[in-house]
C-alpha positions in Angstrom: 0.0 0.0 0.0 3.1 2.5 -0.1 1.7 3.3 -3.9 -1.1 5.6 -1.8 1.5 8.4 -0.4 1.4 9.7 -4.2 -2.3 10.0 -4.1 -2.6 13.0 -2.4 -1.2 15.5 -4.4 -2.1 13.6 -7.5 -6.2 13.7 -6.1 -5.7 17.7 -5.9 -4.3 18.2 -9.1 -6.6 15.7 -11.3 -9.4 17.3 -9.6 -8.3 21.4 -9.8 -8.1 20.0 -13.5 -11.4 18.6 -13.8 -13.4 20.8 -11.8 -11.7 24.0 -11.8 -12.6 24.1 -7.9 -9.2 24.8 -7.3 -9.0 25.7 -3.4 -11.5 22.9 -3.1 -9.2 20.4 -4.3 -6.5 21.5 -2.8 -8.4 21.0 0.5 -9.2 17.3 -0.6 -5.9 16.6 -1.6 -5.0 18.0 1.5 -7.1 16.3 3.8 -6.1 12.9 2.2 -2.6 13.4 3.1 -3.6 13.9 6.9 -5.7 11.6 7.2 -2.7 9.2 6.0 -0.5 10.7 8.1 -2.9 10.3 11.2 -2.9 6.1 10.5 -6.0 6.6 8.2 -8.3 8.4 10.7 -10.3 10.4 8.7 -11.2 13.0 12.1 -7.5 12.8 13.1 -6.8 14.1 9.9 -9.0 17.4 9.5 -7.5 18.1 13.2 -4.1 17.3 11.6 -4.9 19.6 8.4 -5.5 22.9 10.7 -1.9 21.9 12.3 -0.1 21.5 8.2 -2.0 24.7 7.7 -0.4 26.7 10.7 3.6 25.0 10.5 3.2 26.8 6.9 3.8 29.8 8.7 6.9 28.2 11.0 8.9 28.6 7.8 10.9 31.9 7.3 10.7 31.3 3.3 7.1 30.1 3.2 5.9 33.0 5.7 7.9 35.9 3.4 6.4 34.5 -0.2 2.7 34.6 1.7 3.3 38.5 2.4 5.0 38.9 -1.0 1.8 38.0 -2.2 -0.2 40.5 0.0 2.4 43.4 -0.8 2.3 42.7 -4.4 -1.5 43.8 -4.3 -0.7 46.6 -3.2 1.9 48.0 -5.4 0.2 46.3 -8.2 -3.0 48.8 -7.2 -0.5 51.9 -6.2 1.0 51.8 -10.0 -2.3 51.8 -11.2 -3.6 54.3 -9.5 -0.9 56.6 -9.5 -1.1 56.4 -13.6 1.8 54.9 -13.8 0.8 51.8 -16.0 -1.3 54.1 -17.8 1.5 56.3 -18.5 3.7 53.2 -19.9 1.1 52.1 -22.1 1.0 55.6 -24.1 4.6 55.6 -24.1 5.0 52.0 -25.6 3.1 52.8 -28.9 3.9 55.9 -29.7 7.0 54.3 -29.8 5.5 51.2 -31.6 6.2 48.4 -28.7 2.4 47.7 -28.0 0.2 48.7 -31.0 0.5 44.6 -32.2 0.1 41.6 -31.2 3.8 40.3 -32.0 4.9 43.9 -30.3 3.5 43.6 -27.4 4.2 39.3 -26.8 8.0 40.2 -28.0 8.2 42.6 -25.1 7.1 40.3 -22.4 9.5 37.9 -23.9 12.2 40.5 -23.8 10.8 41.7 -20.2 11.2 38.0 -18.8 14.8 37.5 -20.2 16.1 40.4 -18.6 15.2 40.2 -15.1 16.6 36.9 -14.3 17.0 37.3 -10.1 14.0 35.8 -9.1 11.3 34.1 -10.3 8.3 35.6 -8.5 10.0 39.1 -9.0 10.5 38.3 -12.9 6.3 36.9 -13.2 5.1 40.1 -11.9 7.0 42.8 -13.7 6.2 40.8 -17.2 2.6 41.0 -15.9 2.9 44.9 -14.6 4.0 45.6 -18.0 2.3 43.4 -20.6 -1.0 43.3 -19.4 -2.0 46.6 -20.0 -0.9 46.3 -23.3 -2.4 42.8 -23.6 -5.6 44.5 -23.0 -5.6 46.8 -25.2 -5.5 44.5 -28.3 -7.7 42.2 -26.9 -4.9 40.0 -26.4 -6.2 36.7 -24.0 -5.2 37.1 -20.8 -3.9 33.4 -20.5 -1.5 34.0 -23.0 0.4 37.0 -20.8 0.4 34.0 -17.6 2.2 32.2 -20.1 4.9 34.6 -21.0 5.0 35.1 -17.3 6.0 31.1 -16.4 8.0 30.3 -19.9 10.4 33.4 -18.7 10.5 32.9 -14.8 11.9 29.9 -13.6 13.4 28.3 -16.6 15.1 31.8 -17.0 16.7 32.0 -13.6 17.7 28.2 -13.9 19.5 29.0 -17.6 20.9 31.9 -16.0 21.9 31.0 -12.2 24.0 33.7 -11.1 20.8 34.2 -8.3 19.6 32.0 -4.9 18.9 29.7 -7.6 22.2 29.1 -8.9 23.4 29.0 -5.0 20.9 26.6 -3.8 22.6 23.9 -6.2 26.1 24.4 -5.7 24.9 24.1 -1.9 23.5 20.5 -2.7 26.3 20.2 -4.8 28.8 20.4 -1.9 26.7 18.2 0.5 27.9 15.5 -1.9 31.1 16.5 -1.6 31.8 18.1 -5.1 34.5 20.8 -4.0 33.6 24.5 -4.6 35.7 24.7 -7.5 34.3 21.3 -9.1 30.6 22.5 -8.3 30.9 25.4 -10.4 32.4 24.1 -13.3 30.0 21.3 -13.1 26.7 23.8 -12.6 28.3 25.7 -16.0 28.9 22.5 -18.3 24.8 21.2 -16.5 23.5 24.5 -18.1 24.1 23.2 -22.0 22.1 20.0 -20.9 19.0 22.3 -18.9 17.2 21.2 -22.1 13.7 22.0 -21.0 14.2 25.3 -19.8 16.1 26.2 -22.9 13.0 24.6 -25.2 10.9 26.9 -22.9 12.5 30.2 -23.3 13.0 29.0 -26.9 9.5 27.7 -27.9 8.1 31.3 -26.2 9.7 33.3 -28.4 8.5 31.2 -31.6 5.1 31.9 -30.3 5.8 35.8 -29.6 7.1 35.8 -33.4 5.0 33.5 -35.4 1.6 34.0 -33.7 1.1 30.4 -33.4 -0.1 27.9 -31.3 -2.7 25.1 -30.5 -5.1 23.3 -27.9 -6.7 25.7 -25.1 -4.5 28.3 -25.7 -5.4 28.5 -29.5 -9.0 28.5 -28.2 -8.7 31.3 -25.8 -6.8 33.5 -27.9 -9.5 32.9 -30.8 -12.1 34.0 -27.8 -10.6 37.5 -27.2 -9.8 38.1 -30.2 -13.7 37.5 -31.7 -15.6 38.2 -28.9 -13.4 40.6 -26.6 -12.9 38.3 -23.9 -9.9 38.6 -22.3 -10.8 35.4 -19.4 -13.1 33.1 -19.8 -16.6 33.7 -19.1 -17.3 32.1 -15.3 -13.7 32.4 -14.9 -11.9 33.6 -11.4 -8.8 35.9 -11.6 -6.4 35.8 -9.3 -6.8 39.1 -9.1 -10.1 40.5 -8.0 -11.9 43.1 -10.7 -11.7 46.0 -8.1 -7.6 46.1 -8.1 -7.1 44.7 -11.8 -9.7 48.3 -12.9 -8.1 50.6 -10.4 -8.3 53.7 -12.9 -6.4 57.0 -11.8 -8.3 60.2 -11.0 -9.1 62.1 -14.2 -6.9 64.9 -13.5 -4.2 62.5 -12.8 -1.1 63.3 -15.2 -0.2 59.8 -16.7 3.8 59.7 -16.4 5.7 56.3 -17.3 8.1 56.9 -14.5 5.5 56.4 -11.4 5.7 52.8 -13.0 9.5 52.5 -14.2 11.1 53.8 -10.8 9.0 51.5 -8.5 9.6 48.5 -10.7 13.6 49.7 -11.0 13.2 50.2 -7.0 12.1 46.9 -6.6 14.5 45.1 -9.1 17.4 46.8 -7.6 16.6 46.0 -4.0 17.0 42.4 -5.1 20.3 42.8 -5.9 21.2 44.3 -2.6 19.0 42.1 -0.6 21.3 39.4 -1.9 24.2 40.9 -1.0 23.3 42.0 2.4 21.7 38.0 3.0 25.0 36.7 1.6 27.5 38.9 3.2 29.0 40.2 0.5 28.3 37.6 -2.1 25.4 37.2 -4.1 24.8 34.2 -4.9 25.3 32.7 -1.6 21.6 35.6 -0.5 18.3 34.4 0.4 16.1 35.0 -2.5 13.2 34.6 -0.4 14.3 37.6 2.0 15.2 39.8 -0.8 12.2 39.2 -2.8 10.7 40.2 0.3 12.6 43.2 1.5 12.2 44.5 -2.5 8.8 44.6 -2.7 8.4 45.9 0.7 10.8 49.1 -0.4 9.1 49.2 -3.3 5.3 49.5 -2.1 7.0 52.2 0.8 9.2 54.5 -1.9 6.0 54.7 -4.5 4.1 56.0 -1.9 6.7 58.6 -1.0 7.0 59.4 -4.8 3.6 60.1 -5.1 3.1 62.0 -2.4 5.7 64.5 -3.4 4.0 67.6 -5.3 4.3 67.9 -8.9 5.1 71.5 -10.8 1.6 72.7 -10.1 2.0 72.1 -6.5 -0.3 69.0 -5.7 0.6 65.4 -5.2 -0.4 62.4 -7.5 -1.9 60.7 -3.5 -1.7 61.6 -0.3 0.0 59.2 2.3 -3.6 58.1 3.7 -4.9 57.5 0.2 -1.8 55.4 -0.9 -2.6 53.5 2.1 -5.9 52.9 1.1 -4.9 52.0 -2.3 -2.2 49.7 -1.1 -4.9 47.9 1.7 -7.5 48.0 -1.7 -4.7 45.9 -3.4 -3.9 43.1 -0.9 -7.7 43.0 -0.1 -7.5 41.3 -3.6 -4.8 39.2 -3.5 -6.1 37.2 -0.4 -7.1 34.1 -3.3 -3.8 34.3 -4.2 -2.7 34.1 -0.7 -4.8 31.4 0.3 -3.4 29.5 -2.8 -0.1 29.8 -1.7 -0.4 28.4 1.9 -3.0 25.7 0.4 0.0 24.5 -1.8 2.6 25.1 0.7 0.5 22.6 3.1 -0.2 20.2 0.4 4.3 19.8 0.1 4.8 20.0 3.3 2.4 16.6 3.6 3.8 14.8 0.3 7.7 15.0 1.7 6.4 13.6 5.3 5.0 10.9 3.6 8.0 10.7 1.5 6.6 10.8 -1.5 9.6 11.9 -3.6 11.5 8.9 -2.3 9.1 6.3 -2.9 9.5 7.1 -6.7 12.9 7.2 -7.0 13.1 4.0 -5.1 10.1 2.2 -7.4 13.1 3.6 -10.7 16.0 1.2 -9.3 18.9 1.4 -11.1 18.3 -0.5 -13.5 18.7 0.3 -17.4 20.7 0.8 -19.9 23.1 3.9 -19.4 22.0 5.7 -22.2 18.4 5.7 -21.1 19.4 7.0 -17.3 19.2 11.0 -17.9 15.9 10.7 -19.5 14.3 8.9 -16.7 15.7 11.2 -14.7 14.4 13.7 -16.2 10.6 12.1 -15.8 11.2 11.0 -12.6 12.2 14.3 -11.4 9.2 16.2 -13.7 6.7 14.0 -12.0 7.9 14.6 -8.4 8.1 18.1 -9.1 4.9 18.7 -10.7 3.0 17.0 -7.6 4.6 18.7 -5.3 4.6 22.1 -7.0 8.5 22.6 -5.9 11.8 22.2 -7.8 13.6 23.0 -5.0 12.5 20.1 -3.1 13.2 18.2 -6.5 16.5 19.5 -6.5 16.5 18.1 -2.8 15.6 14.7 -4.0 17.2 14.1 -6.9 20.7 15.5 -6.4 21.7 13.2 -4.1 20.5 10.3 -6.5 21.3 11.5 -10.0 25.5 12.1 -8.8 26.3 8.9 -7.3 24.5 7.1 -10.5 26.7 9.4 -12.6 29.2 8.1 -11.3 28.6 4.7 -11.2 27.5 4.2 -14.2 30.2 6.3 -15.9 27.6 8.9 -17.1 28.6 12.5 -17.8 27.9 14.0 -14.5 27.2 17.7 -16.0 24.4 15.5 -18.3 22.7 14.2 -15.1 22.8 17.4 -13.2 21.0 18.8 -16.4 18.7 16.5 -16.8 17.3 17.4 -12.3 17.4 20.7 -13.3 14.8 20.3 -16.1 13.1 18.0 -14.3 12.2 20.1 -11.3 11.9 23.7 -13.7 8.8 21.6 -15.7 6.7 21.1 -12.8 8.2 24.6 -11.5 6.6 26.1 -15.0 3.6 23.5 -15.4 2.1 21.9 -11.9 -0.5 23.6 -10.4 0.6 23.7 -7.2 3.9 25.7 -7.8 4.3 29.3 -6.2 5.9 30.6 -9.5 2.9 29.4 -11.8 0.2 31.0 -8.8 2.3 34.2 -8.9 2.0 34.2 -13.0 -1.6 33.8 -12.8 -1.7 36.8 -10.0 0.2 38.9 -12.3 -2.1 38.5 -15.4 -4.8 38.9 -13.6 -5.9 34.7 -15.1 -7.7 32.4 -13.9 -5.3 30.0 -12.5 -6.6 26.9 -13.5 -7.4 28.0 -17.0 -3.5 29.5 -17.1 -2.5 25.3 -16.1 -5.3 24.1 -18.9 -3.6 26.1 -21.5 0.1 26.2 -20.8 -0.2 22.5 -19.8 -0.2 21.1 -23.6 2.8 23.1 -24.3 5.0 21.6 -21.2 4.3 18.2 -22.5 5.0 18.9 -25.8 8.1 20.3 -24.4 9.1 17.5 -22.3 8.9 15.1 -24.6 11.3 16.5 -27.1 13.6 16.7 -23.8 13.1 13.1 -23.5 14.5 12.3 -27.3 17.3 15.2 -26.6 18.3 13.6 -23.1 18.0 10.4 -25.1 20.4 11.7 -27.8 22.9 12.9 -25.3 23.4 9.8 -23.6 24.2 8.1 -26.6 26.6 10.6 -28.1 28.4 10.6 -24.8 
């Protein structure tokens, strides 16, 4: 009976899926695991659900992504209001970035490549910026959460000089690859990150070409012909009363109230790094500085906007940027409740040791040329159950560098083959923070953002299979 740890997580997702209930399932899902944990005792188990739900909250990491969320509201609502994105919008097409469809998608592309720090920080700026412009040309609103995800995670993984990038070398040395081996083997792993390259790849063919097929196809036909940028009976992650925050009519509508927060914001990651790592960047918490960022942010907007302009007014008052910025974590509470939903969910899949119970059902077993691709699955399926590929990271490291080695397999082709296998779940599962946080920043529903982008990451990861596949024979 150890098959039924995996269906916990599995019951949430197949039934977010089917029934678009998302917070409902999650609670199932949930209240499965408990109940398992508590010997099958159904009672037990709802007492032990209110307990997963609270030790959310004994993690510094989990407990500073849950007031991201909140603060992100509110500086989401403050640009608005402040005409900030407004502002931006006017500026992009009179300089031609926004007035088409391939414009406007080539800038989130371009957006998302850019800011590669962190991958909650990187989802909300491509969502500050595009969706205005989105909107505009009637451009679906599932199609900016996708721009969001294909640039977030696989970005900071192809580009790891970030918490990301420090996180492995970390489990890197706990296998006791020296510091200098650890890097040279996290550079040589990037050529073989196949899936996140085929992410970053395939989203700019779609930014360029226009295509694309399945759900997405379907909603993009649906704003397009009917002017409906969600789905009709959908739920945004962000409520209607912060995603129409208009400014006042006399407001002056300057692209800078929404360039300087959002450079604010960016910049404060880079410091927050620094400070967390003494001195060196890539050893910060990306959690605290994602944190600390949008906190400065949300407090030096306000500031700005209270300043008065040439004619001798301000753009708000402190007390009305505080109502704005209470106005815009009001509606982010879904989002919020998500997030601690999904963190309890993990937290109750590694107790019962989910993760482990698949890699021990893989063996070793195999020929060697086949190894790196069932790593890769193996890793894509833990990861898009538990919503985490950190936690894949966690699990598979330790598993993928001894086989390496035993099997005489290119170590740098392993370590490749984790990292895509925890950044598809990272960009596709339901469950994960950075695919919520997309959602948020589109203002999608985020089961219909999974519905859509969902085709795409298995058409992904199966051409990673054949290229893992290919590698392992050439070398």
């Amino acid at each position: 009976m150890e098959w039924i740890v995996l269906l916990p997580p599995v019951l949430a997702i197949v039934l977010a899926l089917w029934t678009r209930e998302i917070y409902l399932s999650l609670l199932v899902g949930l209240w499965l695991g408990t109940s398992i944990l508590a010997g099958g005792n159904p009672l037990t188990g709802l007492r032990e659900l209110g307990d997963q739900l609270v030790l959310v909250f004994e993690s510094d990491t989990n407990t500073m992504i849950v007031l991201f969320c909140l603060l992100v509201g509110g500086l989401i609502a403050l640009l608005q209001a402040s005409g900030g994105v407004a502002g931006f919008v006017a500026w992009a097409q009179r300089r031609g970035w926004g007035n088409t469809r391939r414009g406007a998608e080539l800038l989130a592309w371009v957006v998302g490549i850019l800011i590669f720090v962190e991958s909650n920080i990187t989802s909300l700026t491509v969502g500050a910026v595009s969706r205005p412009l989105f909107d505009k040309l009637q451009l679906a609103r599932e199609k900016i959460a996708f721009y969001c995800d294909a640039t977030s995670a696989p970005v900071c993984m192809s580009i790891p000089l970030n918490a990301w990038g420090a996180y492995v070398l970390g489990l890197l040395a706990a296998q006791g690859i020296a510091a200098g081996e650890s890097v040279g083997l996290l550079v040589n792993a990037l050529v073989f990150n196949f899936f996140s390259w085929f992410a970053i790849a395939f989203a700019l063919l779609l930014a360029i070409t226009g295509w694309g097929f399945g759900p997405m196809r379907r909603a993009e036909r649906r704003a397009a012909r009917k002017g409906q940028l969600t789905r009709p009976g959908s739920r945004p992650m962000i409520s209607d009363e912060v995603a129409g925050i208009e400014p006042e009519e006399d407001t002056p509508l300057r692209t800078y109230n929404l360039i300087v927060p959002l450079g604010i914001m960016i910049g404060m990651i880079f410091a927050g790094l620094y400070i967390t790592g003494d001195g060196a960047m890539m050893q910060g918490s990306g959690s605290t500085a994602v944190f600390w960022a949008v906190g400065v942010a949300v407090a030096f907007a306000m500031v700005l906007y209270a300043v008065p302009l040439h004619g001798g007014t301000s753009i708000l008052s402190i007390p009305d940027s505080m109502d704005v910025v209470l106005k815009g974590s009001a509606g982010l509470v879904p989002v919020t409740l998500l997030v601690v939903l999904a963190f309890a969910l993990g937290q109750v899949s590694r107790e019962l040791e989910m993760g482990q119970y698949i890699v021990g059902l893989v063996g070793e077993g195999g020929p060697s040329w086949w190894i790196a691709p069932l790593v890769f699955m193996v890793g894509g399926f833990i990861s898009f159950t538990l919503g985490s590929s950190w936690t894949t990271f966690a699990i598979m490291v330790p598993v993928a560098m001894p086989l390496a080695e035993g099997l005489g397999i290119a170590p740098a082709l392993m370590l490749g083959a984790v990292l895509s296998g925890g950044i598809f779940g990272d960009y596709s599962s339901p469950l994960s923070d950075t695919s919520i946080i997309s959602s948020m920043a589109a203002a999608c529903d985020h089961v219909d953002h999974v519905n859509t982008q969902l085709p795409y990451a298995l058409l992904l990861a199966g051409i990673s299979v054949f290229a893992f596949a290919a590698a392992g024979i050439l070398l």
